[in-house]
PAKE-614263 format. One record per residue (C-alpha): x, y, z; residue number from 1; residue in three letters. Coordinates in pm, whole numbers, plus 32768, in hexadecimal, padded with zeros to 4 digits. Each point is the difference from the previous one (the first is absolute). Layout:
BEGIN
R,east,north,up,k,r
R,X,Y,Z,NUM,ala
...
This chain:
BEGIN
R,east,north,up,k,r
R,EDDE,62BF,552D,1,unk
R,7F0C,813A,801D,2,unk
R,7EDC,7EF2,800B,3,unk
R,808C,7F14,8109,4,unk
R,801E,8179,80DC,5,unk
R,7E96,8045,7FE0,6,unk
R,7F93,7E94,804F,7,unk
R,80E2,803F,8132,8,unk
R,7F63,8122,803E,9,unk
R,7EC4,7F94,7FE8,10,unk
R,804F,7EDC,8101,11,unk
R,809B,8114,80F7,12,unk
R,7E91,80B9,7FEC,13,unk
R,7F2B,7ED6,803B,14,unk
R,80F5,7F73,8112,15,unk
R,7FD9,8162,80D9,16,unk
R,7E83,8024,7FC4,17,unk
R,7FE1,7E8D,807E,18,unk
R,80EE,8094,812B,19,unk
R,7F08,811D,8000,20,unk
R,7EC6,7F2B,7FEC,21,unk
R,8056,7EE5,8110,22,unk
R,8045,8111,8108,23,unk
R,7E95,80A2,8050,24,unk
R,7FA5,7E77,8018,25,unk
R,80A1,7FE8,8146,26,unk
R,7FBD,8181,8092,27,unk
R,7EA8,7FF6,7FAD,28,unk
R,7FE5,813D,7F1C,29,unk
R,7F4D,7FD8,7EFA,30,unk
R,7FF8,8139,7F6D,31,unk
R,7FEC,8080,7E74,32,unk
R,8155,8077,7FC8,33,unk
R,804C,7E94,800A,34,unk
R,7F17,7F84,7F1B,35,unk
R,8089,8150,7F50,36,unk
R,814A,7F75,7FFF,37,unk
R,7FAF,7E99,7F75,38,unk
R,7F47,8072,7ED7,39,unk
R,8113,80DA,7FBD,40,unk
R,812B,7F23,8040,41,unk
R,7F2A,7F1B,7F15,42,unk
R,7FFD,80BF,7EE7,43,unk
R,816E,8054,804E,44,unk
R,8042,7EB7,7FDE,45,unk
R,7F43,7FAF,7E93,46,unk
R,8046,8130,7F64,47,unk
R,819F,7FB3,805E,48,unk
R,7FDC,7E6E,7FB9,49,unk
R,7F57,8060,7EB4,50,unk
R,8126,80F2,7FAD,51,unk
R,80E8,7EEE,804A,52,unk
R,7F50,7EF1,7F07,53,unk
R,7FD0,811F,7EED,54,unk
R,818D,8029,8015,55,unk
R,8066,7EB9,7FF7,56,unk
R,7F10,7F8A,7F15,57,unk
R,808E,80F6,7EF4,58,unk
């Protein structure tokens, strides 16, 4: 149960960085935070996927 919350979690991150992501597309600005903000939601989401699959694979 514990590793089904942090693949949920890790789908929660990666669907609000896409959210995040998509919206300088259409206000043109491009700025580094948002590249910022990718790389970190990223990680976010391997680091919490990978917590998930080490749970549930023990």
């Amino acid at each position: 149960m514990l590793g089904k919350f942090f693949y949920d979690l890790a789908k929660l991150v990666f669907a609000a960085m896409v959210l995040g992501g998509v919206v300088p597309l259409f206000t043109d600005s491009l700025k580094m935070e948002y590249g910022l903000l990718l790389g970190c939601g990223s990680f976010a989401t391997t680091m919490f996927a990978s917590i998930g699959y080490n749970i549930i694979k023990r």
